[in-house]
Structures are given as C-alpha cells and as structure tokens.
PyMOL commands that place a pseudoatom at each C-alpha (Angstrom):
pseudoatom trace, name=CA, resn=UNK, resi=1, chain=A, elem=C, hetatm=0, pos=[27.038, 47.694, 237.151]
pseudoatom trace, name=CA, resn=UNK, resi=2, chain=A, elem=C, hetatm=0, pos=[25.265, 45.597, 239.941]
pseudoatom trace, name=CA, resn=UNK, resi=3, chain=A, elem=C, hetatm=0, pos=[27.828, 42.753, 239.840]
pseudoatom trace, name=CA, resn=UNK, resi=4, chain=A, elem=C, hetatm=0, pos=[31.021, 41.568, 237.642]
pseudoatom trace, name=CA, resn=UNK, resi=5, chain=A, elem=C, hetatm=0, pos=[28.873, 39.234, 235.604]
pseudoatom trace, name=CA, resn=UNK, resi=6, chain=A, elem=C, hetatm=0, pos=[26.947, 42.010, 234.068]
pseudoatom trace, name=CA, resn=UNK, resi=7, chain=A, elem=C, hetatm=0, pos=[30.437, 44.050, 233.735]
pseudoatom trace, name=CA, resn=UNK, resi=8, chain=A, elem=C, hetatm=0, pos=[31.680, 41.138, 231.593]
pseudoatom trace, name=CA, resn=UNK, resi=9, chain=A, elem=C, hetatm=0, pos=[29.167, 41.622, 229.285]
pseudoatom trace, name=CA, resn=UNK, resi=10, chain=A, elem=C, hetatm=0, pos=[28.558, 43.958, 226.169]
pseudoatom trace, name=CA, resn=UNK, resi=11, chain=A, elem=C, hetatm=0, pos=[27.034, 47.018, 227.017]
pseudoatom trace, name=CA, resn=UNK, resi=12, chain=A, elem=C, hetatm=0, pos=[24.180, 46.487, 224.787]
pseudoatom trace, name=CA, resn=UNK, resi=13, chain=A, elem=C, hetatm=0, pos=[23.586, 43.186, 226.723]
pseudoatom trace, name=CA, resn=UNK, resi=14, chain=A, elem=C, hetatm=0, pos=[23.782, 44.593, 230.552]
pseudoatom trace, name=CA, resn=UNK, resi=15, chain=A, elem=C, hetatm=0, pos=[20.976, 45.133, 232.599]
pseudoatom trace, name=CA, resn=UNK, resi=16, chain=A, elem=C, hetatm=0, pos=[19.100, 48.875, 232.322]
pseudoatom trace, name=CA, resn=UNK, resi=17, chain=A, elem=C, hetatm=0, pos=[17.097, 48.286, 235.597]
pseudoatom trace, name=CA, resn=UNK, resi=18, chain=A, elem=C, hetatm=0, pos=[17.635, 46.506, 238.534]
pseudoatom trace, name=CA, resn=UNK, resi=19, chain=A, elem=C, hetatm=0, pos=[17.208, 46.604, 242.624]
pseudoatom trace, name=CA, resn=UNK, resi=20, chain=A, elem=C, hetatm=0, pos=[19.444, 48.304, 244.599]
pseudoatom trace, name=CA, resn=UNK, resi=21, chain=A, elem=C, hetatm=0, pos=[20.085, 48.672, 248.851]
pseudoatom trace, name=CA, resn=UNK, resi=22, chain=A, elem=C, hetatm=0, pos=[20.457, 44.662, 249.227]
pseudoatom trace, name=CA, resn=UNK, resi=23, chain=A, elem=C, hetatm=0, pos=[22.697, 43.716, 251.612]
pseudoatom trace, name=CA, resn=UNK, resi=24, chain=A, elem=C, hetatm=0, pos=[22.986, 40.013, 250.368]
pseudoatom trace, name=CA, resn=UNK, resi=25, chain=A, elem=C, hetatm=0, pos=[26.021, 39.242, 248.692]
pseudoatom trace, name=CA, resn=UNK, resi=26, chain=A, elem=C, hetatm=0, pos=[25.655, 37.203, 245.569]
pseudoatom trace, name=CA, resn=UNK, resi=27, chain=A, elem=C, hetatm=0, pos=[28.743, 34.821, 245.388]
pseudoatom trace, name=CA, resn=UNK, resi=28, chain=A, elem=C, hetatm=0, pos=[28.032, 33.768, 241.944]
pseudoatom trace, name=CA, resn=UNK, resi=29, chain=A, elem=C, hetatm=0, pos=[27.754, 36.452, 240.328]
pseudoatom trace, name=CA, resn=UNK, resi=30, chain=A, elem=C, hetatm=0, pos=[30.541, 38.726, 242.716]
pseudoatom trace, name=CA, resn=UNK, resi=31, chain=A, elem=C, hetatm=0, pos=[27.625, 41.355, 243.782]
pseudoatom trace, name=CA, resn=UNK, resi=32, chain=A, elem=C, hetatm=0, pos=[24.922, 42.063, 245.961]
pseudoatom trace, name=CA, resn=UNK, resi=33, chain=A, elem=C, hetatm=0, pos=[21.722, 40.794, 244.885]
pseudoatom trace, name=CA, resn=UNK, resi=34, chain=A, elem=C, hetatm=0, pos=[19.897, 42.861, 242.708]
pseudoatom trace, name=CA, resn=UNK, resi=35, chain=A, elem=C, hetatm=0, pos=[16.801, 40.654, 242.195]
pseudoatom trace, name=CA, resn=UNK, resi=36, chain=A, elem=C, hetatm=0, pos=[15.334, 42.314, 245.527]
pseudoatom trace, name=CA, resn=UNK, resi=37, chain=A, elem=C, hetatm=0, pos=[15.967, 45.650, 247.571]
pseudoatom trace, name=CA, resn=UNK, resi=38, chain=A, elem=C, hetatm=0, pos=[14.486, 48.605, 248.468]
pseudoatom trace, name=CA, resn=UNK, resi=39, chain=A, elem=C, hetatm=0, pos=[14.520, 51.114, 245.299]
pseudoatom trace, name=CA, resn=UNK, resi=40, chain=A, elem=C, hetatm=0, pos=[14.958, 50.136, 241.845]
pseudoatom trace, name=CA, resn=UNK, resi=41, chain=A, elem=C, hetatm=0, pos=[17.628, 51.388, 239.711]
pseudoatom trace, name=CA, resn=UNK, resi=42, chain=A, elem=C, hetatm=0, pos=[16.902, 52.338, 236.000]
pseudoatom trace, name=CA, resn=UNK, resi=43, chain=A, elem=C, hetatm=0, pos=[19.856, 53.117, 233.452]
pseudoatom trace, name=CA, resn=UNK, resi=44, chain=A, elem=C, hetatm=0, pos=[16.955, 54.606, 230.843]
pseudoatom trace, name=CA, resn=UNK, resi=45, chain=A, elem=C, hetatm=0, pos=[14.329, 57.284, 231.519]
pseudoatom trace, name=CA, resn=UNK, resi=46, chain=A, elem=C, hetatm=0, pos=[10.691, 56.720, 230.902]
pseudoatom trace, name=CA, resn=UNK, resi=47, chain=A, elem=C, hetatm=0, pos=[11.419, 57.838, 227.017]
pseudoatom trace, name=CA, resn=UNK, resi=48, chain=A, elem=C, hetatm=0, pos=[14.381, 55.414, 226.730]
pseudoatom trace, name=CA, resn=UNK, resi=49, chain=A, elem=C, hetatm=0, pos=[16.917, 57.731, 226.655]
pseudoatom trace, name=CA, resn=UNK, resi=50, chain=A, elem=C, hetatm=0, pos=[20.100, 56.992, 229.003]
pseudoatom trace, name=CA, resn=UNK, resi=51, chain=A, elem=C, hetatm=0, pos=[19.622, 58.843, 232.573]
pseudoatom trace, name=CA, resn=UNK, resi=52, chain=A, elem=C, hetatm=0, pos=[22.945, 61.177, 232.454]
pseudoatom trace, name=CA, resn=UNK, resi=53, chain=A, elem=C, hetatm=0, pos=[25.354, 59.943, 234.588]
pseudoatom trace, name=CA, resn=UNK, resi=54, chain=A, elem=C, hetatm=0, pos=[23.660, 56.324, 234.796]
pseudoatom trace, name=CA, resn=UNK, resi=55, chain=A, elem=C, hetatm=0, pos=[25.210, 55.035, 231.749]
pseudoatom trace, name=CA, resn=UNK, resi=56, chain=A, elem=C, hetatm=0, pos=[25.957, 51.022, 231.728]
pseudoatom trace, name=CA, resn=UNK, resi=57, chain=A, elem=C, hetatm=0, pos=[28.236, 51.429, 228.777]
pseudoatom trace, name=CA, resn=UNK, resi=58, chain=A, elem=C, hetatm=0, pos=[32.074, 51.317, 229.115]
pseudoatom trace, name=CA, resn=UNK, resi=59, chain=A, elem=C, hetatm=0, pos=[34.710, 49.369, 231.081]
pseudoatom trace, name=CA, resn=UNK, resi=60, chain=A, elem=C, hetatm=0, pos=[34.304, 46.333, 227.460]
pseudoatom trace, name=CA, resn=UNK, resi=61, chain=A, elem=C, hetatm=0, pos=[37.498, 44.523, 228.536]
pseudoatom trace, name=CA, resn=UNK, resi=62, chain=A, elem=C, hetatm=0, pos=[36.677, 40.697, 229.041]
pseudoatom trace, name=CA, resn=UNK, resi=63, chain=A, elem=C, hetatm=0, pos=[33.138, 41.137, 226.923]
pseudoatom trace, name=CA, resn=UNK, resi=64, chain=A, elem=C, hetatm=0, pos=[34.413, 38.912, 223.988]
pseudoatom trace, name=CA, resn=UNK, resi=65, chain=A, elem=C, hetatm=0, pos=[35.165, 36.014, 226.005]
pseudoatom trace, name=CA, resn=UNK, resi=66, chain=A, elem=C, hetatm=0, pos=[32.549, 33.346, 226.107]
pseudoatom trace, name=CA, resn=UNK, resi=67, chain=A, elem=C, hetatm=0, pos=[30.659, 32.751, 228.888]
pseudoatom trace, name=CA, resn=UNK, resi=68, chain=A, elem=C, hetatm=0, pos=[32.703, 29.853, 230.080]
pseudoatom trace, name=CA, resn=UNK, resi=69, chain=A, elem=C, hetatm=0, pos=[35.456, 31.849, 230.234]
pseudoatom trace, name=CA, resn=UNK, resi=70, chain=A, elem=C, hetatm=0, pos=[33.866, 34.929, 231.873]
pseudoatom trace, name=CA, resn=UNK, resi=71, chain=A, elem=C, hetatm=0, pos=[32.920, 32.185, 234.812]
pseudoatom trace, name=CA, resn=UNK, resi=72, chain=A, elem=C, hetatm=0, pos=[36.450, 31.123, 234.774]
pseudoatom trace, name=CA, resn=UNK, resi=73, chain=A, elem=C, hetatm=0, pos=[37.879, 34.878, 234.879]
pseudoatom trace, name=CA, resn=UNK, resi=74, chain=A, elem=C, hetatm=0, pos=[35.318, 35.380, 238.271]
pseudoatom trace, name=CA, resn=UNK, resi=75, chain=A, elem=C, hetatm=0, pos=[36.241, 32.774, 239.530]
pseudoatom trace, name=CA, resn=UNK, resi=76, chain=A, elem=C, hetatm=0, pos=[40.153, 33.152, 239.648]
pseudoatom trace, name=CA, resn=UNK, resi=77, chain=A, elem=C, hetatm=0, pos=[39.318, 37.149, 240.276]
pseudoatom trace, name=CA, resn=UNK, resi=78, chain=A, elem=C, hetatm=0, pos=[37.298, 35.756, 243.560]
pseudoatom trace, name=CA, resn=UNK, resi=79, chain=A, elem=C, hetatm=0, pos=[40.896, 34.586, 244.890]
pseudoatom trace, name=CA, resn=UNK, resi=80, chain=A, elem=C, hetatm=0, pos=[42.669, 37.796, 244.356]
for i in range(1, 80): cmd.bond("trace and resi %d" % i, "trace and resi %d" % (i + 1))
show_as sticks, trace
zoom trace
C-alpha cells in the first residue's frame, strides 16, 4: 500500500498501479507521493492476474468506516 488512505480502503477499491521512489511525503494522505517517481508499481500483470507477492488485499481493519471517519482515524494516528 502506497499510503494509509489506500490501506483504509477495501481491497477491491485500492490502487493496482501506482509510482514508486518519491521522496515527497504526502501529509494528507500519510505516504510518499505516488502520483510521480521514478518506476511504476503494478499489483496486476499484463493479463490481470495478481503479480505473486504484490497482492493489495489484506490488512481490512478500518475499511467499513466512512470516509469521514477514515480522515478522522489519520488524523489522530498522525499524533501517535
């Protein structure tokens, strides 16, 4: 998972690709930035099938809370 947003969120909802080797820290989102970077990350192969050992499925504790409360969660977890 690039960030604790997208770990927060169902696996069939996180992110299969994204940029990796950014060295910007995303405060918002309690990551580096992923929207940039030098080589992209991919969860699937080229058929769609899940790259073994990339899964993004797992870790579901906090996905059923709303979004409001997933920013809320961060947030207090960003004074720990």
């Amino acid at each position: 998972m690039p960030n604790l947003w997208e770990l927060l969120q169902k696996p069939e909802k996180r992110v299969v690709r994204f940029w990796v080797g950014s060295r910007k820290f995303d405060p918002v989102n309690v990551g580096f930035v992923t929207t940039e970077g030098l080589n992209e990350f991919q969860v699937l192969t080229p058929a769609g099938a899940i790259q073994a050992g990339n899964s993004n499925r797992g870790h579901e504790a906090g996905t059923d809370l709303s979004d409001d409360e997933k920013r809320q969660l961060i947030e207090y977890m960003k004074t720990l």
